[in-house]
C-alpha positions as CSV (number, residue, x, y, z in Angstrom):
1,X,0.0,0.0,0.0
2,X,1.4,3.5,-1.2
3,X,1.5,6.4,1.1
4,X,-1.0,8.2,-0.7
5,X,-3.2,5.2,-0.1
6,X,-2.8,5.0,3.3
7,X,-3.6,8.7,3.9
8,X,-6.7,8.1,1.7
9,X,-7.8,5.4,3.9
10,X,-6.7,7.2,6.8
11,X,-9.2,10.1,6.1
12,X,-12.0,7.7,5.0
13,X,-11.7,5.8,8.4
14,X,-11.6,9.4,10.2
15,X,-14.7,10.7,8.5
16,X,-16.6,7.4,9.3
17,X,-15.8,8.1,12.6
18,X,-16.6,11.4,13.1
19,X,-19.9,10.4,11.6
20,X,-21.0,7.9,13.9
21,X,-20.0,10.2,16.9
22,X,-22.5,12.8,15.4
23,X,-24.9,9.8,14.9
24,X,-24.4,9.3,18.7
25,X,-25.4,13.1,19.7
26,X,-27.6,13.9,16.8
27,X,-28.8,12.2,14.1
28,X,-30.5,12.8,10.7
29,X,-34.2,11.9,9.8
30,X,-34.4,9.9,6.8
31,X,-36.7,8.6,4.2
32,X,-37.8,4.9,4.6
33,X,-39.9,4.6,2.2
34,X,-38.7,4.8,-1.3
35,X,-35.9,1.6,-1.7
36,X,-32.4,3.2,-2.8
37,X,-31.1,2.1,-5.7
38,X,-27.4,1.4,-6.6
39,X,-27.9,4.3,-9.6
40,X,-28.8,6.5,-6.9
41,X,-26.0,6.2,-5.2
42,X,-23.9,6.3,-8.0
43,X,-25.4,9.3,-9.4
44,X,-24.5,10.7,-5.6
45,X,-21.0,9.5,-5.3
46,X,-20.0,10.7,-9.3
47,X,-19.2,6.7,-9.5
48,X,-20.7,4.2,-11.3
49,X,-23.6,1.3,-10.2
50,X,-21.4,-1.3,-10.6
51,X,-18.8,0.2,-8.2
52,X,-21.5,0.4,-5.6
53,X,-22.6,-3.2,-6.6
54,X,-18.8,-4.4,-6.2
55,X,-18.8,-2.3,-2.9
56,X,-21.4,-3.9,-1.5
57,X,-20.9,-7.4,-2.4
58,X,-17.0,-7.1,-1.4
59,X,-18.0,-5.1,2.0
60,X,-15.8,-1.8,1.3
61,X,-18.8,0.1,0.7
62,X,-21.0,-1.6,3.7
63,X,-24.4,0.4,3.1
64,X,-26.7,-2.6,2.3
65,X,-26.5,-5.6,1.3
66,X,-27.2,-8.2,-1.8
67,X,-29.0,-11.1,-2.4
68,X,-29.2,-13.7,-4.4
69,X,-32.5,-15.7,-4.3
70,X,-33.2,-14.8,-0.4
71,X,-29.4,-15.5,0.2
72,X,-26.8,-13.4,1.2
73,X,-23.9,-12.4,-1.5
74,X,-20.5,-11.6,-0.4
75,X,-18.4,-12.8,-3.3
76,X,-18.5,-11.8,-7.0
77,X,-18.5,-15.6,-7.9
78,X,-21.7,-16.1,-6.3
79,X,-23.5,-14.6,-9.1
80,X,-24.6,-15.8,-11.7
81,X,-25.4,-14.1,-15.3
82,X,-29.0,-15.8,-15.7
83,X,-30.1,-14.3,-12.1
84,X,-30.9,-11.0,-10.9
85,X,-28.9,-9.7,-7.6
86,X,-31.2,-7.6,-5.4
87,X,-29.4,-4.6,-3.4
88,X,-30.3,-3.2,0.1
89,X,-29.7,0.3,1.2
90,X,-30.0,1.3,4.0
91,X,-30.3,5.2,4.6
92,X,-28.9,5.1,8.4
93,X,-25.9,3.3,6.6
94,X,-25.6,5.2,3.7
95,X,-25.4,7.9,5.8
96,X,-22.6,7.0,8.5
97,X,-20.6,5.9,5.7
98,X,-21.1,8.7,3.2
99,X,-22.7,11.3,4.8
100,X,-25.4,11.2,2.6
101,X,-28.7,11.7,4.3
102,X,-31.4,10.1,2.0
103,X,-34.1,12.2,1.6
104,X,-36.0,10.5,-0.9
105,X,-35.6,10.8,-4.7
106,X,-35.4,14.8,-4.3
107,X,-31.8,13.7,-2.7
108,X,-30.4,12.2,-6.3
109,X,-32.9,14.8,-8.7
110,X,-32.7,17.9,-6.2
């Protein structure tokens, strides 16, 4: 791991942190009930829905989770290209990670 790599996860770790200690004192409401979708977060982050995907299934982005026909994916060769993976967000997560606080989909259009 390169210096500049370390510093970048350095800061990543620090903001998650200082997150969940605001979380502690004071946190955001959020939207329930529209699902997120791993466009919207995409759109949000300037990355692309298959890095979330990747994220997600990988646990380096842990804001939901995927499935698999009711079962849990945590590995890229558990899919498979006839079946559909289904992606959790979670807005509480979404936000200690991100600091994105979902608002519905006024956060992505607005």
């Amino acid at each position: 791991m390169t210096e500049i790599e370390k510093k970048e996860m350095t800061q990543e770790i620090s903001d998650v942190l200082a997150r969940k200690l605001l979380n502690a004192t004071q946190e955001p409401e959020f939207a329930y009930g529209e699902k997120i979708r791993t466009t919207d977060v995409a759109k949000l982050l300037g990355k692309t829905a298959g890095w979330v995907q990747a994220g997600i299934i990988n646990g380096w982005l842990p804001i939901g989770v995927a499935t698999l026909e009711g079962k849990l994916v945590t590995n890229q060769n558990q899919i498979r290209s006839n079946k559909r993976v289904d992606y959790t967000i979670f807005p509480q997560k979404l936000w200690e990670v991100t600091g994105i606080i979902w608002k519905g989909r006024d956060t992505v259009n607005g």
